[in-house]
VONU-898003 format. One line per 2 residues: number of its first residue (from 1); their letters; for each residue z, x, y of C-alpha. Coordinates in Angstrom, 1 decimal. Layout:
REM VONU-898003
NUM = A = Z X Y; ...
***
This chain:
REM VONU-898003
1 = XX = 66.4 160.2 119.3; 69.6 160.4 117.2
3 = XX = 71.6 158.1 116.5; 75.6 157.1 117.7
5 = XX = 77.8 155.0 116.2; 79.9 153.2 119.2
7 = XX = 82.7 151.2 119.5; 84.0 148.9 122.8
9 = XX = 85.2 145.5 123.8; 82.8 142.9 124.7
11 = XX = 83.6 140.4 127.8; 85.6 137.9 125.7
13 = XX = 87.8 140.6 124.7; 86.6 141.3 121.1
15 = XX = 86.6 144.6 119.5; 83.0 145.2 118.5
17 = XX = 80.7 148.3 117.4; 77.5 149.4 116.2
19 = XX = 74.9 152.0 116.2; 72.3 152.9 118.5
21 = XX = 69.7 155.6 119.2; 69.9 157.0 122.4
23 = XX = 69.3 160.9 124.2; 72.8 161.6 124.1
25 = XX = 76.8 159.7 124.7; 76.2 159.2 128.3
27 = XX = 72.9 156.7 127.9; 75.1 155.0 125.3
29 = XX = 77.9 154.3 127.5; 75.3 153.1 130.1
31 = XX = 73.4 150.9 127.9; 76.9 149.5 126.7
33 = XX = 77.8 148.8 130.6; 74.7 147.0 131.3
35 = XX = 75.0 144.7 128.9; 79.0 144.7 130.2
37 = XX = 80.6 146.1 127.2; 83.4 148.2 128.0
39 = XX = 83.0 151.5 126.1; 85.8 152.8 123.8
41 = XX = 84.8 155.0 121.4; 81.1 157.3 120.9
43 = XX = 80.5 159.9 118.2; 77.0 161.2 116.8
45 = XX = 76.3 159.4 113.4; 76.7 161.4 110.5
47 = XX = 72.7 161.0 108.5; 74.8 162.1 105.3
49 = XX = 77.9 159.8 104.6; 80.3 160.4 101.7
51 = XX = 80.8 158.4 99.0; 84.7 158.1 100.2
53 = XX = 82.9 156.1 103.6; 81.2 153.3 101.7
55 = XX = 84.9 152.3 100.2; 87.1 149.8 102.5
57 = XX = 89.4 152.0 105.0; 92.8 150.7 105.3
59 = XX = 94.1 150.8 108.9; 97.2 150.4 110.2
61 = XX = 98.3 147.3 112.3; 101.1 145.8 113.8
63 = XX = 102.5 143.2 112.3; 103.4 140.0 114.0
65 = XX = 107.0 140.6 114.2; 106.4 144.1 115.3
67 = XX = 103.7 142.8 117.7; 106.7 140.1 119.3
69 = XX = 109.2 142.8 119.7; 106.8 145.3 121.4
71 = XX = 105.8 142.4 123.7; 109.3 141.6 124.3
73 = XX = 110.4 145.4 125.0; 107.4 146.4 127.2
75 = XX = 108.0 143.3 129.4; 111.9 144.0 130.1
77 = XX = 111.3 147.9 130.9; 108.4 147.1 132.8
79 = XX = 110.5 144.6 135.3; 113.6 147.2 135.1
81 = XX = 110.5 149.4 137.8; 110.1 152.1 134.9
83 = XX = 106.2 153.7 135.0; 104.0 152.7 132.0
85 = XX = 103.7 156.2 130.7; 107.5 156.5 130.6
87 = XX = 107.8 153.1 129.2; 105.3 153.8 125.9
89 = XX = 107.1 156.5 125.6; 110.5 154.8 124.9
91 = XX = 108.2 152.0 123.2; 107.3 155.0 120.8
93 = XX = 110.9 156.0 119.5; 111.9 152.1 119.6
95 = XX = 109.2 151.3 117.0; 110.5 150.4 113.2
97 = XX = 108.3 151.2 111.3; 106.0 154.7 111.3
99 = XX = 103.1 153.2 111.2; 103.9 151.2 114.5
101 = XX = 105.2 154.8 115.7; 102.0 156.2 115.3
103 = XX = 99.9 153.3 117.3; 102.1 153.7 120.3
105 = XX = 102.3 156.9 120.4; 98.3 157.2 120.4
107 = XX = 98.4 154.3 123.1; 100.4 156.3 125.2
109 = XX = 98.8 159.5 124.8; 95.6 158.1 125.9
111 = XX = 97.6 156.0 129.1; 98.6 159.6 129.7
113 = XX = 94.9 161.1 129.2; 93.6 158.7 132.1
115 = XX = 92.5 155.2 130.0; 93.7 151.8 131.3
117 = XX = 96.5 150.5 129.0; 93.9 147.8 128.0
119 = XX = 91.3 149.9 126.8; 93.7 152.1 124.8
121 = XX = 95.4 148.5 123.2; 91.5 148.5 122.7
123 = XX = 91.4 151.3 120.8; 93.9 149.8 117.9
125 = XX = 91.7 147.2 116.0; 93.2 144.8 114.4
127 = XX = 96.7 145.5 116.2; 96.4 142.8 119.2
129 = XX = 94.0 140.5 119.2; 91.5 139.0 122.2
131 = XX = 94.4 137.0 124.2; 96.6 140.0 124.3
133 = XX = 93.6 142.3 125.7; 92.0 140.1 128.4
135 = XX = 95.5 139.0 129.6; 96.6 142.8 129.9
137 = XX = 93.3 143.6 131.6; 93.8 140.5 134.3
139 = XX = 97.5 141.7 134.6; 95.9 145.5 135.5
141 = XX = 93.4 144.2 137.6; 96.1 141.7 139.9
143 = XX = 98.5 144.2 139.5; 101.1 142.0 137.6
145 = XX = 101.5 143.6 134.3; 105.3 143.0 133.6
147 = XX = 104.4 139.4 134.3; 101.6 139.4 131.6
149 = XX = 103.8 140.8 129.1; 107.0 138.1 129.9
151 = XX = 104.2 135.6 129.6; 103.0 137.1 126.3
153 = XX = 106.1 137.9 124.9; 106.9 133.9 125.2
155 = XX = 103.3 132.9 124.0; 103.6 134.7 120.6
157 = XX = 107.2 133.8 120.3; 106.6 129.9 120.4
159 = XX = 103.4 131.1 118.1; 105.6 132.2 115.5
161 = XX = 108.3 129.8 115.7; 105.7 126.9 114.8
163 = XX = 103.6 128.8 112.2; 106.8 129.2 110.5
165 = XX = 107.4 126.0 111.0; 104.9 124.4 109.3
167 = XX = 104.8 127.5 106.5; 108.4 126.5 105.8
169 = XX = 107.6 122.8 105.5; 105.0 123.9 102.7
171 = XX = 107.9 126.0 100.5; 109.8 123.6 98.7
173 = XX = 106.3 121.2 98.0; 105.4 124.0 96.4
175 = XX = 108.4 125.2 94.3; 108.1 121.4 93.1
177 = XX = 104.4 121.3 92.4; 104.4 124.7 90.6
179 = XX = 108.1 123.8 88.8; 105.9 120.4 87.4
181 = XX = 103.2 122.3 86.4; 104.6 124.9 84.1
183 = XX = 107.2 122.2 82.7; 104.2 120.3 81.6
185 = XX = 102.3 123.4 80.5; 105.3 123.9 78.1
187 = XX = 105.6 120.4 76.7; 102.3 119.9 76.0
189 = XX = 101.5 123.8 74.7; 104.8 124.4 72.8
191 = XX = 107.0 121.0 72.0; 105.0 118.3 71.9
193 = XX = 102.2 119.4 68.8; 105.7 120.4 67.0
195 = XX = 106.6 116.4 67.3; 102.9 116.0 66.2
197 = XX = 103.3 117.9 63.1; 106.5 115.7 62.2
199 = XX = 104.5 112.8 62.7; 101.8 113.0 60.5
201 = XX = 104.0 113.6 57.8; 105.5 110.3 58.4
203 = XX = 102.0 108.5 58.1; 101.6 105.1 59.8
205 = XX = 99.9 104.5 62.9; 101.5 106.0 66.1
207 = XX = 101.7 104.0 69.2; 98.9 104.3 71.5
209 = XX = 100.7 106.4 74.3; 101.7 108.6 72.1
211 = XX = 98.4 109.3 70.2; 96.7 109.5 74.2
213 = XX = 99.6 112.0 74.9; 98.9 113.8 71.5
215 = XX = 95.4 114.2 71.8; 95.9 115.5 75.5
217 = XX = 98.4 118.3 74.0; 95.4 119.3 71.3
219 = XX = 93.1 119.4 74.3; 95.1 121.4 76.4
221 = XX = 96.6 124.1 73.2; 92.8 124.7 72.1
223 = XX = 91.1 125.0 75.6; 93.4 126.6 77.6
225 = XX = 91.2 129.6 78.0; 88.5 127.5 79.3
227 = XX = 90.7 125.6 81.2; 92.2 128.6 83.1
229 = XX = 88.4 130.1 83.6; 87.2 126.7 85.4
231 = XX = 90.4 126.7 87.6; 89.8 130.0 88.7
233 = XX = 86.0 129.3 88.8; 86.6 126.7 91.1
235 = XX = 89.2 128.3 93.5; 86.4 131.5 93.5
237 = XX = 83.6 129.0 94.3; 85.5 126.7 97.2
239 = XX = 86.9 130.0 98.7; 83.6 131.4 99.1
241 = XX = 82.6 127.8 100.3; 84.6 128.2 102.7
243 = XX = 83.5 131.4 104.1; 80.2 129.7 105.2
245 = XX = 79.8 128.7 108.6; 79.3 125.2 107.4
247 = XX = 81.1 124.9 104.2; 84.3 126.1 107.1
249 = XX = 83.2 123.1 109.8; 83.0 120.5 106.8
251 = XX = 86.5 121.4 105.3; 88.4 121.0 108.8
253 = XX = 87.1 118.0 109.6; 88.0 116.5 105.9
255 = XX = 91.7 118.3 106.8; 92.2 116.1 110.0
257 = XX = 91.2 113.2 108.1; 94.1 113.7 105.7
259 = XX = 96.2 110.5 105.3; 99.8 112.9 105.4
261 = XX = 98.4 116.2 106.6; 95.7 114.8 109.4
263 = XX = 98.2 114.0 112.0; 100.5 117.0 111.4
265 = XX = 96.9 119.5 111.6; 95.9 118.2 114.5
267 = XX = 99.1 118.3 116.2; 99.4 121.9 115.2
269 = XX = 96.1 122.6 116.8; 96.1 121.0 119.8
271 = XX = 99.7 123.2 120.6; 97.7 126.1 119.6
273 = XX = 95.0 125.2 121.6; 96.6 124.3 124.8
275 = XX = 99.2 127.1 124.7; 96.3 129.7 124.2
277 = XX = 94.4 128.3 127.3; 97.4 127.8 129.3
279 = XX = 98.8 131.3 129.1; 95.3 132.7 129.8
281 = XX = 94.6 130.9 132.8; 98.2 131.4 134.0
283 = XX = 97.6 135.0 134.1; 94.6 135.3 135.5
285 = XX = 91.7 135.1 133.2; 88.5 133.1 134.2
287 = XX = 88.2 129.8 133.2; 84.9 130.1 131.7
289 = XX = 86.5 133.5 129.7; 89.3 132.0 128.4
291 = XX = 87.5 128.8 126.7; 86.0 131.4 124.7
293 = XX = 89.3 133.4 124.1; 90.3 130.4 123.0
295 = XX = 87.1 129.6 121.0; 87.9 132.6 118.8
297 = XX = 91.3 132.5 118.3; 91.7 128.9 117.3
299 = XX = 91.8 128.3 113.5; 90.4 124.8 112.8
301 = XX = 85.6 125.4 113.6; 85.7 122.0 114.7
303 = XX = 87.6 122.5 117.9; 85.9 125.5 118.0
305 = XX = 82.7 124.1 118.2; 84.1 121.6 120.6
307 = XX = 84.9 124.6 123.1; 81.9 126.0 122.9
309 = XX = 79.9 122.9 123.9; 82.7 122.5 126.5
311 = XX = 81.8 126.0 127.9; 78.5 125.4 128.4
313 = XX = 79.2 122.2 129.8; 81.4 124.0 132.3
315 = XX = 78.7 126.2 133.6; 76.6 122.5 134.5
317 = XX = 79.3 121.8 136.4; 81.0 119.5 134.4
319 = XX = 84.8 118.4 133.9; 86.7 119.8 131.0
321 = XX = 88.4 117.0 130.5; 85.4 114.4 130.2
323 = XX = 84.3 116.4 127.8; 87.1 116.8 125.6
325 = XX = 87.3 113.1 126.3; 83.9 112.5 124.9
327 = XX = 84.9 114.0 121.6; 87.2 112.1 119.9
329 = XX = 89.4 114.4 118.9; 91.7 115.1 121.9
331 = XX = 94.3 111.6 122.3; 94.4 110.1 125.9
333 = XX = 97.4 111.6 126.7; 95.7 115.0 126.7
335 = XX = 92.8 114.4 128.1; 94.6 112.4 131.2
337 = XX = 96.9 115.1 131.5; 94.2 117.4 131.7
339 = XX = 92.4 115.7 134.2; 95.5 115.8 136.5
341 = XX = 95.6 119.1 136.4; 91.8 119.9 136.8
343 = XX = 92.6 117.8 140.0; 95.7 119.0 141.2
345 = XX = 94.4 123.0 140.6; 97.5 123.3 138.6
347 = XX = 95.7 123.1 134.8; 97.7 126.0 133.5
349 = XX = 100.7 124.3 134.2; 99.7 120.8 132.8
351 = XX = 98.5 122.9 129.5; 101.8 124.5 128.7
353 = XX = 103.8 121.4 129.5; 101.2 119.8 126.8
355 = XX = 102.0 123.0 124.8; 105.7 121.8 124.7
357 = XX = 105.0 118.2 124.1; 103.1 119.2 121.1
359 = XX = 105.6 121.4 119.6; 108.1 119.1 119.2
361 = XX = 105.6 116.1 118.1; 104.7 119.0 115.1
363 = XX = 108.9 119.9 114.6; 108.7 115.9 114.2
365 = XX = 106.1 115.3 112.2; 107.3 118.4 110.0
367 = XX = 110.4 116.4 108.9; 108.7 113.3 108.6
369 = XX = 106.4 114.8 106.4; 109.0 116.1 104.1
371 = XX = 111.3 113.0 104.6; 108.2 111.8 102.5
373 = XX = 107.1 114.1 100.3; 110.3 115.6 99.0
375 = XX = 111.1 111.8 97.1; 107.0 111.2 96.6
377 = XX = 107.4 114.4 94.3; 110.6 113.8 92.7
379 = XX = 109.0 110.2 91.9; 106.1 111.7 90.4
381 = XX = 107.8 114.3 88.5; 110.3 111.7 87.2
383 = XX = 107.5 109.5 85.8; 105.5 112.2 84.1
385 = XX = 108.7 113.1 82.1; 109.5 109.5 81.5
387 = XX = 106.1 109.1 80.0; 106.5 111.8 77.7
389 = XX = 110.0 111.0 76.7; 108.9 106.8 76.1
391 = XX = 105.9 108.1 74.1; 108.4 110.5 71.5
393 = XX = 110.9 107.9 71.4; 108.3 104.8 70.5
395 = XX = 106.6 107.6 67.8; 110.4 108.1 66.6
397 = XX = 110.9 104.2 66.6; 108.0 103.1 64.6
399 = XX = 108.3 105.8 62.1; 112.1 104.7 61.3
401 = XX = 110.4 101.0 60.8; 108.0 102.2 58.4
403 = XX = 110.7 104.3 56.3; 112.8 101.2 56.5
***
């Protein structure tokens, strides 16, 4: 039999593919629906492949502001009672960027072909990921897409508004760390064995911090080569660390533990978390479907893992919120709140006011953070060039003894 390569979503809304051998494309797409995969894509596969196929293909996306303003866009001309064709269509000469032209264009033309607007979002990997397809699919199926995409377009705002949050709470730590680094690098590579020089010509014994600080400089000037290769050794070996499964799972858990960072990461997840699983259940999406939406789009494996488990505790029959409870890693404000809602049948609702709640507790912490950290580094900084300027200045003090 000969073989097809295929392409479709899988029921938790990923984009997946493969090869299979089969009589022809119709057994494929059966096979595919069976196992209740929804079919996007079947051609024969080529038994001769190019050398130009084994290289990585670079395919366009949409980025996340283009992503937001789509949303945004498709979700006003959708309420205004315009027909999705007609609304792509406009979507298509409104796009910034060619690239983005292109993806709608091919989104509407196959809307206009016949395909589900789902299955054609679908069709653009990497462009929206698993929330944004199952929640389109729900809004198709209830028949409430301009919903969906208000809903989205509000979800993926507040996303990006605390990612940059916390990213811009990382620039200026940064700017300092890297400013400290290559001050150091200088005074130790350029000025300070020029000192050294001066003072071995002066004989006498130097004092002890500034012999420690010369010897350091000597390390530094004839190993930097090896130096640089371990540091890049090591940032090679921990990044492929933590591409492992477990070497992943073992880093976020150190990560919550953080003295500064713990409470700030765990606040950032749990307003990802309960945002993601609010937005899905308010539009429609299973419960059992969107814990592993949720699973998958969630950064931090150990809340991943946590949903998982949950999930399958779900389908005993058990609460979400004794679950979560039972972890540890959920506060008791959550998991109460939760628990309300699981009672009340309103746990989409309790999730997004969560959602809020945890926004501003990160906005908060954000500042706190870099109420302490901005002086913490100025501190350090100012000590490490104090140390350096003490240990000249006591080399400088004891030489003009000795010629005295």
């Amino acid at each position: 039999m000969p073989p097809f390569s295929w392409q479709a979503t899988a029921p938790d809304g990923r984009v997946v593919s493969g090869v299979m051998e089969a009589p022809d494309q119709a057994a494929v797409v059966e096979r595919l629906r069976k196992d209740d995969f929804f079919p996007v894509a079947i051609a024969p596969e080529s038994k001769r492949r190019s050398l130009a196929s084994y290289l990585p293909r670079r395919t366009s996306t949409l980025a996340s502001r283009e992503l937001l303003d789509f949303t945004r866009q498709m979700a006003v001309l959708l309420k205004s009672g315009l027909e999705l064709d007609r609304c792509l269509i406009i979507m298509r000469d409104l796009m910034s960027t060619e690239s983005g032209r292109a993806i709608v264009n091919n989104i509407q033309k196959d809307v206009h072909a016949g395909e589900t607007l789902s299955r054609a979002l679908a069709k653009r990997e990497g462009s929206f990921p698993p929330i944004y397809l199952n929640m389109v699919r729900a809004g198709e199926t209830g028949g409430f897409l301009e919903k969906v995409f208000e809903r989205l377009s509000v979800f993926l705002e507040t996303r990006m508004r605390l990612i940059e949050t916390v990213r811009s709470a990382l620039i200026y730590p940064s700017v300092v760390v890297t400013a400290g680094i290559v001050a150091v690098g200088v005074l130790m590579v350029y000025v300070i064995p020029k000192f050294a020089k001066i003072f071995e010509g002066m004989g006498g014994e130097l004092p002890f911090s500034t012999r420690m600080l010369i010897g350091f400089s000597h390390f530094i000037g004839g190993n930097w080569y090896w130096l640089l290769a371990a540091v890049i050794g090591a940032i090679f070996g921990f990044r492929q660390w933590l591409a492992t499964p477990a070497g992943r799972a073992k880093w976020d858990a150190v990560v919550l533990r953080l003295p500064l960072f713990g409470p700030l990461a765990t606040k950032t997840m749990l307003a990802q978390f309960t945002r993601t699983f609010g937005t899905l259940l308010q539009s429609g999406v299973p419960i059992m479907q969107s814990l592993m939406i949720v699973k998958d789009t969630v950064s931090n494996q150990v809340l991943a893992r946590l949903l998982e488990k949950t999930a399958k505790g779900v389908k005993e029959g058990r609460r979400i919120s004794a679950q979560l409870a039972e972890s540890g890693l959920f506060p008791p404000l959550a998991t109460h709140m939760i628990l309300v809602g699981e009672e009340s049948g309103q746990l989409d609702e309790m999730l997004l006011k969560m959602a809020a709640i945890y926004d501003e507790e990160v906005e908060t912490a954000v500042k706190r953070m870099l109420a302490l950290l901005e002086p913490a580094l100025i501190l350090a900084m100012g000590i490490g060039v104090a140390f350096v300027v003490v240990s000249m200045l006591m080399a400088i003090f004891s030489a003009n003894d000795l010629l005295m």
